[in-house]
Each structure stands twice: as structure tokens, then as C-alpha cells.
N, C-alpha and C positions, 0 to 999 in steps of 0.2 A: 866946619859944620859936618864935612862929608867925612872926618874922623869920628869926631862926637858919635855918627849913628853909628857906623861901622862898630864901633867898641862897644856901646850898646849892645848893640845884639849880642856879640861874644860876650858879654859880662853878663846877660841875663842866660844865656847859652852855659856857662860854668858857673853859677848860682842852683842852676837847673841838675847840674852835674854831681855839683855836691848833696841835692835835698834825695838823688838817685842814690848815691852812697848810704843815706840814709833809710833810705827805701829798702835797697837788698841787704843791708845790716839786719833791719828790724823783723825780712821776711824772714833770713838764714836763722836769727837767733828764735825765733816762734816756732817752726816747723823741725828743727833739728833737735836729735834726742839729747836730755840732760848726762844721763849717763854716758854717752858714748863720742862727746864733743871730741872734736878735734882741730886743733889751732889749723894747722894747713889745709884742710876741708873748709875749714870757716872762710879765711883770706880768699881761698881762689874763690872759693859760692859768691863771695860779694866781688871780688872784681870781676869776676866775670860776667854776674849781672849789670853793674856799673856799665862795663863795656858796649855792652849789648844794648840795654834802656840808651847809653850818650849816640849808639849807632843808627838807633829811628829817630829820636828827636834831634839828629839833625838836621830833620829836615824842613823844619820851620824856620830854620835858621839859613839854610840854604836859600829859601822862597823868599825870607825877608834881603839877603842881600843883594839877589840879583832884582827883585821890585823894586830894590831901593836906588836904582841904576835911571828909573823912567818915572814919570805922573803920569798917574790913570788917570787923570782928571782929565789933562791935556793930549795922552795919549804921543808923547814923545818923550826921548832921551833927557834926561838934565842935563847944564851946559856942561856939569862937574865929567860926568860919565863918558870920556874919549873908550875907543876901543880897546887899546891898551890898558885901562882902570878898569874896565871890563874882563877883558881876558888876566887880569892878576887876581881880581876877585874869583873866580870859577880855577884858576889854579891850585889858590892857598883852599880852597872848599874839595877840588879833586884832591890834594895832597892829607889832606883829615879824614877823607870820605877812604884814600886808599889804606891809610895808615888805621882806623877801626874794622875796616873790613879783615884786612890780614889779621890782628891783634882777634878778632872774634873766629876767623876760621882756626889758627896756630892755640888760643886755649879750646875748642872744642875738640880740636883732633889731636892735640898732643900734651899741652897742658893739664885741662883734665883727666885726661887717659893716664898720666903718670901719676897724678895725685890717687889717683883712682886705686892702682897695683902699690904705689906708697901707703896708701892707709892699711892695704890687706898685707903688706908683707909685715908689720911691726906682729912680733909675737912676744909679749911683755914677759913670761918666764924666761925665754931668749936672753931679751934684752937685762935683764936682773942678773943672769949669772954670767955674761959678758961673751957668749958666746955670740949674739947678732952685733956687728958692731954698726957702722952708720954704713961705711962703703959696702956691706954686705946688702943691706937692705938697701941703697942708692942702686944697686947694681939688679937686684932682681926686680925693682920696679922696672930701671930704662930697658931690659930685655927685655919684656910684655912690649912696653912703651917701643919697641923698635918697628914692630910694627905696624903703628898706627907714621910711625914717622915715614916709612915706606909708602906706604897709600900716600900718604899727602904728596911726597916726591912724585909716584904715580899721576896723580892729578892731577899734578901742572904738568907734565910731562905731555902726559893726554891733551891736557888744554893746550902746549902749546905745537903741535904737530895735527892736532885733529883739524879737517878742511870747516871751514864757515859755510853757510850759505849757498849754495852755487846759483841756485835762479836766483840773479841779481837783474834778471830783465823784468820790466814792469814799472807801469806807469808811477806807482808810490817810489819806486829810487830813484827819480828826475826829482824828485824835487831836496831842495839844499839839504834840509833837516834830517830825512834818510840817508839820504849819503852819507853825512858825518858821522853815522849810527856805525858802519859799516868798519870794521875795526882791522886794519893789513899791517900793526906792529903784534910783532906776537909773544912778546911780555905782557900785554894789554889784555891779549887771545886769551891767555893764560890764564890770568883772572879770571877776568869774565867767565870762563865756562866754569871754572872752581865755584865761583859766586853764585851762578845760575844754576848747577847741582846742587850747592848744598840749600838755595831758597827753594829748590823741587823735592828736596828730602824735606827740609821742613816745611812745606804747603801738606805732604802726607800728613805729618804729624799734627799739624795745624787744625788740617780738615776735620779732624778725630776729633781731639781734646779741645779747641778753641770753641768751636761751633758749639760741643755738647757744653761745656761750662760758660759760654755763652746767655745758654737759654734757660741754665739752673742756677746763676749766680743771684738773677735778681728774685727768682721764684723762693730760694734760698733765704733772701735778706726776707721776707715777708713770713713764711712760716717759720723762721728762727727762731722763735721767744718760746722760752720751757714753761710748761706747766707747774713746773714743780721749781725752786732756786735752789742753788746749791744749800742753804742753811737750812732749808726744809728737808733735802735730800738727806740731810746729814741728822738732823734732826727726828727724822722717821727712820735711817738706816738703826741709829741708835737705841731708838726702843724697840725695835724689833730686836736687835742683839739682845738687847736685855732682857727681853723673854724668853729669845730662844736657850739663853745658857741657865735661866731660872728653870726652863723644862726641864733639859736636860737634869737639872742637880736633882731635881724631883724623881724625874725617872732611875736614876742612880743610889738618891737615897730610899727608893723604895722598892727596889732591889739591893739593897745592900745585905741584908740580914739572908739571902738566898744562898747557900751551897754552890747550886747547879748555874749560879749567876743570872743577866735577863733574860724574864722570860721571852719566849723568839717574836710578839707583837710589839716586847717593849723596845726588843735589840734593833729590829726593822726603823722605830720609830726612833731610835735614838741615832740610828746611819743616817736617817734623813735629816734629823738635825743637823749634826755634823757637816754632813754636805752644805746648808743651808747657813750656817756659821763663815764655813768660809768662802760663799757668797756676797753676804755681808760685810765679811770682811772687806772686802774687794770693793764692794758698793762706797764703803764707808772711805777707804783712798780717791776711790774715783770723787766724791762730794770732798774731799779734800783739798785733791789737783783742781778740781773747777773752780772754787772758794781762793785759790793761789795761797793754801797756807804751803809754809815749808820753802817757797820759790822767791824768786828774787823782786826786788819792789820793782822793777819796770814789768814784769808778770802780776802781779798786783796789781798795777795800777791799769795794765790792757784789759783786765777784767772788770776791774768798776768803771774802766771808760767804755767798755762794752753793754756793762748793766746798762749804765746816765743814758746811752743814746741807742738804748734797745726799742722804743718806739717811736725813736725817728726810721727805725728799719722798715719798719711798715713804707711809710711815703717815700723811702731810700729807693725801697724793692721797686715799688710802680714805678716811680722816675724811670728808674735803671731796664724795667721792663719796656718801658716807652722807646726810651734812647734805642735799646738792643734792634725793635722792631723798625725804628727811623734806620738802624743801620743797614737792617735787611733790605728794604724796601730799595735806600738808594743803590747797594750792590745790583739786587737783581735788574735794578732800572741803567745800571752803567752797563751789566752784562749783557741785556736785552742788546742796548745799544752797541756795545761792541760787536756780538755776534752778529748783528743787520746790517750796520753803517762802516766795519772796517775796512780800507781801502785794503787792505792786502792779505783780510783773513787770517789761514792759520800759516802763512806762508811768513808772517813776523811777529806771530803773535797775538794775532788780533790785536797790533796798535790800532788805536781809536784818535783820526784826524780832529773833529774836533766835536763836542757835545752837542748832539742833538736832542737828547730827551732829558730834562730838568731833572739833577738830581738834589734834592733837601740838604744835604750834608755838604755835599760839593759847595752851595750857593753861600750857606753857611761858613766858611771858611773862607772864599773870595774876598767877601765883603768883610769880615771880621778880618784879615790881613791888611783892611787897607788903614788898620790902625796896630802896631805894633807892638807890646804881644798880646794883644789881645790873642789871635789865633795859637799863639804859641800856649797860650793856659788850656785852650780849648782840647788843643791837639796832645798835650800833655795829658790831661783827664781821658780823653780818649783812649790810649796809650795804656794807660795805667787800670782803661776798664780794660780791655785787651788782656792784657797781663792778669789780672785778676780771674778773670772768665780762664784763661789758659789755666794757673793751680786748681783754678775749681775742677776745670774737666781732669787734672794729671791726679788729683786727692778722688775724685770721684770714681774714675774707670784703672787707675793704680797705672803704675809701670811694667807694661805687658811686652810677649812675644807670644806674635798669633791669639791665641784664647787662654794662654797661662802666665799667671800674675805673677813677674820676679818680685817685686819689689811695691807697697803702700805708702805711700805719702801722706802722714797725719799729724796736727799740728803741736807739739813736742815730744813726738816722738817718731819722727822719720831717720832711720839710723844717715849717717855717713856716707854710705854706696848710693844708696837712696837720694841725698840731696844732688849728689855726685850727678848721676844720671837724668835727676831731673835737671839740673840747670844744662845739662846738654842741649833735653827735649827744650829746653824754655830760650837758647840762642838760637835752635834752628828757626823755632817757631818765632822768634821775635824776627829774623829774614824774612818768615812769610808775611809777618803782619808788616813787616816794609815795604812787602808788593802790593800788599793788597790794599793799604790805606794809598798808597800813591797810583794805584792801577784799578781799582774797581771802587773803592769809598769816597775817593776825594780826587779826582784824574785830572780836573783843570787846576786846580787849586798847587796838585804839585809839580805839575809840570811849568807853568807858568805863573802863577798867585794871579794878584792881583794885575798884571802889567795886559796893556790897552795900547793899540795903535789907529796913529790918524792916519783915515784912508780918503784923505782929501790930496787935491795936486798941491805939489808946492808953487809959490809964488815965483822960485826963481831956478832954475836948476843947481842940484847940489844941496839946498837948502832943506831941512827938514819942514816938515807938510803942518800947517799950523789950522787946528781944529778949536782955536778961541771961539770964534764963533759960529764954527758947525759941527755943534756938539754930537749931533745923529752921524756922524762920518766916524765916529770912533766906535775903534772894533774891539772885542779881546782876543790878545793874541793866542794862535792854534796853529798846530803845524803844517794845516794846509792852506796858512796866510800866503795867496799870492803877492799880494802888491809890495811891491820896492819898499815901503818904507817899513811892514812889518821883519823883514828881513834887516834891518837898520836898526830895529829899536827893541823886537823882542827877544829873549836871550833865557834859554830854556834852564831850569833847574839842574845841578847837576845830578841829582839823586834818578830822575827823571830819564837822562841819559844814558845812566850806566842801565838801569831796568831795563829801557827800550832798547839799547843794544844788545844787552843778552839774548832777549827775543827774537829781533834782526838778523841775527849773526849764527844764533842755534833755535832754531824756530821749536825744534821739540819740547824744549823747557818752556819757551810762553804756550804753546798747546797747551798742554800738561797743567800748568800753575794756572790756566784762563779757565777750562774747564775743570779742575780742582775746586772753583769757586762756586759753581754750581750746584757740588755736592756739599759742600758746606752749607747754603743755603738750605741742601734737604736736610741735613742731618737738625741744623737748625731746629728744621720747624716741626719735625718728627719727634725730639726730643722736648722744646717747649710744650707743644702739645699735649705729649703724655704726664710731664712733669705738672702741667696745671691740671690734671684728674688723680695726680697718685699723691696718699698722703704719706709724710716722713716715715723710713722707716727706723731712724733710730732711736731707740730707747732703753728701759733703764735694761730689759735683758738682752738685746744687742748689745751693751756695754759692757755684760756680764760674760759674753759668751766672748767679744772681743780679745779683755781679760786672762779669761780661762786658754784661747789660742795662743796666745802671747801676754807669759805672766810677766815675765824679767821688761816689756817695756809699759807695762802702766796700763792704764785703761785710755779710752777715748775719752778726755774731758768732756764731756757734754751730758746733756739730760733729755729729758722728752720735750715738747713743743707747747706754745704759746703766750700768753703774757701776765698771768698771773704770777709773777715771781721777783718785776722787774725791781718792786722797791726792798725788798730781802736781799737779793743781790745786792742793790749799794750799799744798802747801811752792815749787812754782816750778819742778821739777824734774822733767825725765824719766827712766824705770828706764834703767837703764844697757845695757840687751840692746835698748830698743826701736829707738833709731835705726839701730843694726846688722844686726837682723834685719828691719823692718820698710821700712826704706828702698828695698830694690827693689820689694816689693810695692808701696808707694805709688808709685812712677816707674811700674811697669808700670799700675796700675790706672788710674793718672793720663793716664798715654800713650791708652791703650786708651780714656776716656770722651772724651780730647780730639778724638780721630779721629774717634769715634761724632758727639761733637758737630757736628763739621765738615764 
């Protein structure tokens, strides 16, 4: 029986792994540009995402196996669970937990880093007349790449010679739980500070992009539906072309009999044309790429499953708005809590003993743990909003330094460097959302889950403490359980441990990443805010002007806002009034922004 669950959970654990594969497959191939794909860009974006997504949801998998050690019901050990079945469990979970953590620090700081100088060095005249040969180009990537291999040596180096802690006096390291926190191998040291730095770079990036796409992902799914569908857009670009080059012929044939050629109103008015022509033009691609002609049927088909469930987006968005704000609420209510009730402050972190002020989400995941996976779907959705909210914010505010934009993230057509550096930003940032779902969203849940101790005496010494019938004597377990038997039955997560040691052992990164969470919360509610007063700005001449910045990668697929369009979108077709009625208004509106532009 104590196989049966065990395997369970790993087998829904690698079910989860694989529908991840699928996940960063389906992100990489959306967002990455057609023209400028690249097989080894491609491979590392998805496993590196892979890696990263199996790096946090392991930790429902963690909470499930060591719960699975005791009954909360009865608030003791199962007879199955000796200490030794105990300590093999939290081995083979430390030996995956070390094994994802290095695989995600080693492609962020050096895997990707090579791929990175490997896409830029390929120069295809080069390569055509045989002068770049492979070793040439293998060799000017790993130079680049020597340096990033240096830091990392650096940073263990650092980590393992740098002092821990020194105020170890205080009432919080008397007790068992802190002690074992306290880390005197220094391979371990090592880690850990690597770990702890690089979840402090990504809480920066986190606080920025996560919080702002946060609060616009679900404002987003609600104002999403175009006014206009692609077959209309296409449809009205179209007769507007057709008058404009009917004028034009006009204007040319009635000047043509002239010597001196147009006269200088007709010449003004035919540059305007012109210009206006290959706006349209442009128009008429962009209503192309939205419509998914020319592209491949799984682009096809993301587009009519985006029409079909364009006004589920409506109730998607409030849902999504709800959750966001239950998320805030519980954050601010753990922070409140830690910053008041933590026995040791910022001297470990602000580790928090045990909950005092009821968090929603927290409570939520206890109880859903004490059926299996339920919490794991939960946590997984969770997860996945997380990650969502993060592209939102990295497409929205671009890939910057300080206040200038290297690099846009747009959905097919983010070049190669672009994806490169975003899935950097998006493994730090999946580090931070590991602290912050286990440290400020969900802090009993993953430290402990569901597991419970009886704090009744036992009947005989030695004997574990039997709460059959005194069910008010069971407690859930926290790390400032004194009594003998919570020391006996409760058995901390490991994801949980490695967190709170970091903080213990280099107090300046739990500082840093506890009050990072803070500013999250402002950026939060600053940006929600404003987002439910401003309306979209994009439309059909921000897709023009887009366009015109950047001709060689396409236009931004998209159109203006709301829902009259959704059932033209599925079927392929535009109402039969629209190109007729609609088509001068678009030539003049068109005319009119192209002028303004110009």
C-alpha cells in the first residue's frame, strides 16, 4: 500500500512533467518568429522551461510525500513510517530538489549564454562559401561563454568560503528545527548562497514583470475581443485598396494628356495616395496573419479556438481578477504576519513560527492536500497563472536596461535573442515564485501540508500519544511545536528547508526577497488600478506604425477591441454589409492617420 501511494504521486508528478513539455513547446512555438527560427534556440527554450515549471511543482509532491508519513486525522505517524522510511523519503526528494536546482542554475548561466553567442556567431554567407566551419563557430560562442563560466566558478567559490550567520545566539536556535537550518558542510554553503542569489536576482525581476502582468493579464482577458474580425478587417482593408488605386488611375489619367505632367494639387494628392496604398498594404498582411492564412494548421487552429472561447474571456478575466486579488490579500496578510509575529525578524528572514493571522489560500491548500492531487491541480493552475502574469508583464514592459528597450516580446514574432533572454528572465523569476508561493502565499501548506500532532500524553512511555478520542488535542504541525511528540511525527518539507536555510544562514537575501514582496504588492495595486481606468491602446494605427518600425518582422496580429466580431472570426467570413458600408470609413480613417503620421 505504502508503494502503491509513493508511485502515485511520482507518476502523476511525470504525467505533469510531460503536459509541461507541452506547455513550453506550444509557448516557444507562438511567440518565436517564423522567419528566424532556430532548431537549438528552440530545444534549449523548451527545456529550459520544462526544467524550471518540474522545479516549483515539485512541491506538491514534496508536501504529499512527507504527509503521507502521518494521519491528520489522528494526528500520528503511520505504523508503516519508521524513521528510516522517513529519512529515505526527504533524501531521494533532496537528491531531485539538488539535481533541478544545479540543471536550472548551469542552463541559465552557461547553457543559455552559449546558445545565445551560438545563434549570433552563424553568418550564413560564411557558412555558404565554407569559410565559417563548425569548430570556428563552436569556438567563438564558448569564448563569450568563458565568461559567464567564470562567474559561476566565482559563486561557488564565494559561497563556499563566505562566513554564515554569526549571531547564532538567540532564543529561535534553541530550538531543534533552527538548528538543522544552520548549514557547517560547505558544499551545502555553496549551494545555498548560489540558490539564494540567484532567487534575490529573480525576486528583482519578479517584483517588476510578475506583479505588473499580474494585474493586466485578467483586465486583458476582458477587454480583449476586437471590434472589428479579421474577415472584416480584411474585408474593409480591401475596398479601401480598391479605391484608393481607382483614384489614383483617375488622377494619372487625367493628367496624362499634360506636357508639364501633374498638376502640383493633383501630384500632393497622388503622394498621399501612395503612402496610403502601402499602408493598406500592410493592413491587409496584418488581417491576413490574424485570420492564420499562409501559417500552419496548429496557428489555425489557436485562432479559431481563441475566436469559440472569446466570450468565455469575459467571465475568464473576472474569475482571474478575483483569484489575483485573493492572492494579494493572502500575501499582504502573511506579510503583515511575518513582519509582527517573527521570532527572529530580519536576523533569519523573517522566518514565521507559526500562523497567526488566517490566510484564504494557505487554508485552501491544507485541506485540499488532505486529498491527493487535488492540491496538486490547484497548485499547478496557480503556477501556470504565475507564469502567464510573468509573459504578460515581459510582452508588456519589453526586455529592458534601466529605461531602454533591448529587446520586444511579441507573439510570433519575438526573434531568437529575444526568446533567449526571456526564458532567462522567466527561470529567475520561476526561483522567485518558489519563494514566494512557499514563503508568503501558502507558508503552512508548504512547509508542513497537511500533517497534525497529538498533543495529548501517551498512555505508556515511548509510546506514541493517541488522540482517538481527544480530538481538540490535535494540533497542526509549526515549527515552534514544543511537545515531544510533534518532534516525533512532524517532518518538514524539503523545499521548505532549503528556503528557510538560506535565509538563516545569509539573512540578507531573506531581508531583501521578504521586503521585495511588499513592493510587489505596490506595484500590484498601482498598476491594477490604473489599468481598470485606461482604455486599450492598440489599434489598427498602432499596428500600422508597429509595421512601419519593423517591416521585415510583420505586424502585431491583432485588431482593436470588443466583441462584435467573435462569430466572423470562427466561420472565416465577413457580414455581407460590412465591406460595403465600412470600406470608405476605413480608406478615409486610414488616409487621415497616414497624413497625421507623416
Amino acid at each position: 500500500m505504502v508503494l502503491i501511494q509513493t508511485t502515485l504521486i511520482w507518476v502523476v508528478y511525470a504525467i505533469v512533467v510531460v503536459l509541461l513539455v507541452a506547455i513550453a513547446s506550444i509557448f516557444v512555438y507562438l511567440y518565436q518568429s517564423a522567419r528566424e527560427r532556430s532548431v537549438s534556440v528552440t530545444i534549449v527554450c523548451i527545456f529550459t522551461l520544462t526544467a524550471l515549471f518540474a522545479t516549483v511543482l515539485l512541491l506538491p509532491v514534496d508536501v504529499a510525500l512527507v504527509s503521507s508519513t502521518t494521519s491528520s486525522k489522528l494526528g500520528r505517524r503511520k505504523d508503516w513510517a519508521s524513521q528510516d522510511k522517513v529519512d529515505n523519503i526527504l533524501l531521494t526528494l533532496k537528491i531531485v530538489y539538488y539535481s533541478l536546482y544545479s540543471l536550472d542554475a548551469l542552463l541559465c548561466l552557461i547553457v543559455i549564454p552559449f546558445t545565445y553567442f551560438w545563434y549570433e556567431e552563424y553568418d550564413e554567407v560564411a557558412t555558404d562559401d565554407g569559410s565559417q566551419t563548425f569548430g570556428k563557430r563552436f569556438w567563438g560562442a564558448l569564448k563569450y561563454t568563458l565568461a559567464f563560466i567564470a562567474l559561476v566558478i566565482i559563486l561557488f567559490l564565494v559561497g563556499f568560503f563566505v562566513p554564515v550567520a554569526r549571531d547564532r545566539k538567540g532564543r529561535h536556535l534553541d530550538l531543534d528545527y533552527f538548528k538543522s537550518l544552520l548549514t557547517e558542510n560547505h558544499g551545502e554553503r555553496a549551494l545555498t548562497f548560489a540558490l539564494g542569489l540567484l532567487i534575490t536576482l529573480g525576486t528583482l525581476i519578479y517584483v517588476l514583470y510578475t506583479s505588473a502582468g499580474l494585474a493586466l493579464l485578467p483586465v486583458a482577458c476582458i477587454k480583449s475581443a476586437p471590434a472589428i474580425s479579421a474577415p472584416a478587417l480584411t474585408a474593409n482593408t480591401t475596398s479601401a485598396l480598391e479605391q484608393n488605386r481607382e483614384r489614383q488611375r483617375q488622377l494619372e489619367m487625367r493628367n496624362a494628356g499634360r506636357p508639364e505632367g501633374l498638376a502640383p494639387k493633383d501630384r500632393r494628392e497622388l503622394d498621399a495616395l501612395v503612402r496610403e496604398e502601402r499602408t493598406l498594404i500592410r493592413r491587409e498582411r496584418l488581417a491576413a496573419e490574424s485570420s492564420g492564412e499562409g501559417q500552419s494548421w496548429l496557428m489555425k487552429t489557436w485562432i479559431k479556438t481563441e475566436a469559440i472561447f472569446r466570450p468565455i474571456k469575459l467571465l475568464g478575466g473576472i474569475f482571474l481578477m478575483l483569484v489575483a486579488i485573493v492572492i494579494w490579500i493572502s500575501m499582504l496578510l502573511t506579510g503583515i504576519d511575518k513582519a509582527k509575529n517573527s521570532i527572529c525578524k530580519r536576523h533569519c528572514g523573517y522566518v514565521l513560527g507559526h500562523i497567526n493571522i488566517f490566510n484564504p489560500i494557505n487554508w485552501v491548500f491544507v485541506q485540499s492536500a488532505k486529498v491527493f492531487p487535488v492540491d496538486y491541480v490547484i497548485f499547478l493552475l496557480l503556477v501556470l497563472f504565475f507564469f502567464a502574469s510573468s509573459i504578460v508583464g515581459i510582452a508588456s514592459l519589453g526586455i529592458r536596461f534601466l529605461w531602454l528597450r533591448i529587446f520586444q516580446i511579441r507573439k510570433g514574432h519575438t526573434s531568437p535573442q529575444a526568446l533567449l533572454m526571456a526564458t532567462v528572465m522567466l527561470t529567475l523569476i520561476a526561483l522567485a515564485i518558489n519563494y514566494s508561493l512557499a514563503m508568503m502565499v501558502a507558508p503552512q501548506y508548504a512547509t508542513y501540508g497537511p500533517q497534525t500532532f497529538c498533543d495529548h500524553p501517551p498512555r505508556h512511555p515511548g509510546e506514541q500519544p493517541d488522540c482517538t478520542n481527544h480530538t481538540s488535542h490535535i494540533r497542526p504541525c509549526s515549527e515552534l511545536a514544543h511537545a515531544p511528540a510533534a518532534k516525533n511525527v512532524c517532518t518538514p518539507s524539503v523545499v521548505s528547508t532549503f528556503l528557510n536555510r538560506v535565509t538563516v544562514n545569509f539573512p540578507f537575501f531573506g531581508v531583501v526577497d521578504f521586503w521585495a514582496q511588499f513592493v510587489f504588492l505596490a506595484i500590484y495595486l498601482l498598476v491594477f488600478i490604473t489599468s481598470l481606468f485606461r482604455a486599450p491602446k492598440l489599434d489598427e494605427y498602432q499596428a500600422d506604425q508597429d509595421a512601419e518600425e519593423d517591416e521585415e518582422e510583420g505586424l502585431l496580429a491583432s485588431t482593436s477591441r470588443r466583441f462584435g466580431a467573435t462569430w466572423q472570426d470562427i466561420t472565416g467570413r465577413a457580414a455581407e454589409n460590412t465591406g460595403r458600408s465600412g470600406g470608405g470609413a476605413a480608406g478615409r480613417s486610414t488616409r487621415g492617420d497616414d497624413v497625421d503620421g507623416d
